[in-house]
C-alpha positions in Angstrom: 12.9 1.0 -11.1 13.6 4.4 -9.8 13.5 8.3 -10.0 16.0 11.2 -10.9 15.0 14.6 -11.1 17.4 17.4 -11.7 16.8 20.3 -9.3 19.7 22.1 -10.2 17.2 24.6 -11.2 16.5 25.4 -7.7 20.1 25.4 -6.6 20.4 28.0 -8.6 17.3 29.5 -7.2 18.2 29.4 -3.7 21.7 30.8 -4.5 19.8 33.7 -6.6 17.7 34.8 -3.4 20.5 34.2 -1.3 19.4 31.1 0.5 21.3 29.1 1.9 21.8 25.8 -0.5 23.0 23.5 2.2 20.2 24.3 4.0 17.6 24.7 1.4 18.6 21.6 -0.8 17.6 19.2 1.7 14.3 20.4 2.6 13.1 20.7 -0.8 14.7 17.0 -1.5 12.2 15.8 1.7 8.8 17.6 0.3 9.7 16.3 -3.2 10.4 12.7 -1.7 7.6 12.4 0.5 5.0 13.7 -2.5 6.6 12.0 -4.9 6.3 8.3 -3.2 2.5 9.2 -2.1 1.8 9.9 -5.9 3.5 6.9 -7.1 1.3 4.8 -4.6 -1.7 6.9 -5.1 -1.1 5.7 -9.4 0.0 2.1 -8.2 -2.4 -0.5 -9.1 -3.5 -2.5 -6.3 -4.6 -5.9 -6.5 -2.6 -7.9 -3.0 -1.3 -4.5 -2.4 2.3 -5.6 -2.6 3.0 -3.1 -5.7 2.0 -0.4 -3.7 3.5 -1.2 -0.7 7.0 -2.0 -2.5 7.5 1.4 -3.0 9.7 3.8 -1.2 12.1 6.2 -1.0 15.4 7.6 1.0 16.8 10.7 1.4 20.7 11.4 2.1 22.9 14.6 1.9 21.7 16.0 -1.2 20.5 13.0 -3.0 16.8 11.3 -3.0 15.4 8.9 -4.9 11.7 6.9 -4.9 11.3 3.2 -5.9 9.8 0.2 -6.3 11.0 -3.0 -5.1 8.8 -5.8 -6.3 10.3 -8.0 -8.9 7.3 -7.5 -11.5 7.0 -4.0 -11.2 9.1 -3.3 -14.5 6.3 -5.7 -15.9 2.8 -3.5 -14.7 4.5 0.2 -15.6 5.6 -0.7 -18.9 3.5 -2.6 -21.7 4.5 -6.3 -22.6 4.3 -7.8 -25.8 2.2 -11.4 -26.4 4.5 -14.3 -25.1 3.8 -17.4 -24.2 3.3 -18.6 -20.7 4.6 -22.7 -20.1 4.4 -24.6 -17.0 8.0 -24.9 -15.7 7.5 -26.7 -12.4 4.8 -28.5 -13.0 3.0 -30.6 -15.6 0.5 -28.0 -16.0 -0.6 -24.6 -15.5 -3.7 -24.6 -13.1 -6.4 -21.6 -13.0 -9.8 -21.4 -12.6 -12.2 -19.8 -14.7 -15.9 -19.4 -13.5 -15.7 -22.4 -10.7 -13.5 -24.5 -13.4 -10.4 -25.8 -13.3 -8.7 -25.6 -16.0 -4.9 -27.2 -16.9 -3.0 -26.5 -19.9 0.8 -26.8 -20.5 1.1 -23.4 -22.2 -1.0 -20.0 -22.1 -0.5 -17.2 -25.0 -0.9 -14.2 -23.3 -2.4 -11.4 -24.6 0.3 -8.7 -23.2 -0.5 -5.8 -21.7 -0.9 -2.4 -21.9 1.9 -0.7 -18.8 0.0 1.4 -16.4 3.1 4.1 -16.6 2.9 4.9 -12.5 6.9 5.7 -12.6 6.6 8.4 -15.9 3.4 9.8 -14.0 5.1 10.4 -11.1 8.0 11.8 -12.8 5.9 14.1 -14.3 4.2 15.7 -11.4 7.4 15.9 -9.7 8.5 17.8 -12.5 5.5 19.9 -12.2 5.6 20.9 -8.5 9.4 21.4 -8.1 9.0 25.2 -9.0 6.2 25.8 -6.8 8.5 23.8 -3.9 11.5 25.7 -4.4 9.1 29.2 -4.5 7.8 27.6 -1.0 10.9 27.5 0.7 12.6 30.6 -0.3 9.7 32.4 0.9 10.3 30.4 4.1 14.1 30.8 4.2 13.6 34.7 3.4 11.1 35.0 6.4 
């Protein structure tokens, strides 16, 4: 699961104001990144803390992009419909439910409404990036 946002908007901003693009790109790519993975961890749910912490992001030559690496994460951002949960490597499935245990062969799960942490952070992204490129023209320009 990851991000693109096209900032070829702000190319052409920078070229406008006469900024220089090679110079400009980059930075903006690095605010973007930087606030883009701290929102997507700010909207991650947390319950071990490995969602959150499987995000992250890179930034080379004039691309960037944010993830998240954990194998379920396609599961919590999006919804999933009822399915039906069977014990594979075992006879049963074990949980406990108010200090019982309880084993069954199958489950039929509910599904679950996504939480959308990806399309949120796109979002805001999309929202700052004029306010980020204003910020460094002003820079470059001072």
């Amino acid at each position: 699961m990851s991000l693109e946002v096209d900032i070829s908007g702000a190319q052409n901003a920078f070229k406008q104001a006469g900024v220089n693009v090679h110079t400009a790109v980059p930075k903006l790519l690095n605010r973007m990144t930087g606030q883009g993975e701290r929102k997507m961890k700010q909207l991650t749910p947390v319950k071990t803390g490995n969602l959150r912490n499987s995000v992250t992001s890179v930034v080379q030559d004039f691309e960037a992009a944010i993830w998240n690496s954990a194998n379920y994460a396609q599961y919590v951002n999006w919804d999933t419909k009822p399915h039906i949960i069977r014990a594979k490597r075992a006879k049963f499935l074990h949980f406990t439910i108010a200090g019982n245990d309880i084993f069954v062969k199958q489950v039929h799960h509910p599904g679950t409404k996504g939480k959308q942490f990806l399309e949120k952070t796109y979002a805001y992204l999309v929202g700052i990036l004029p306010a980020e490129t204003e910020r460094i023209i002003k820079g470059a320009l001072k």
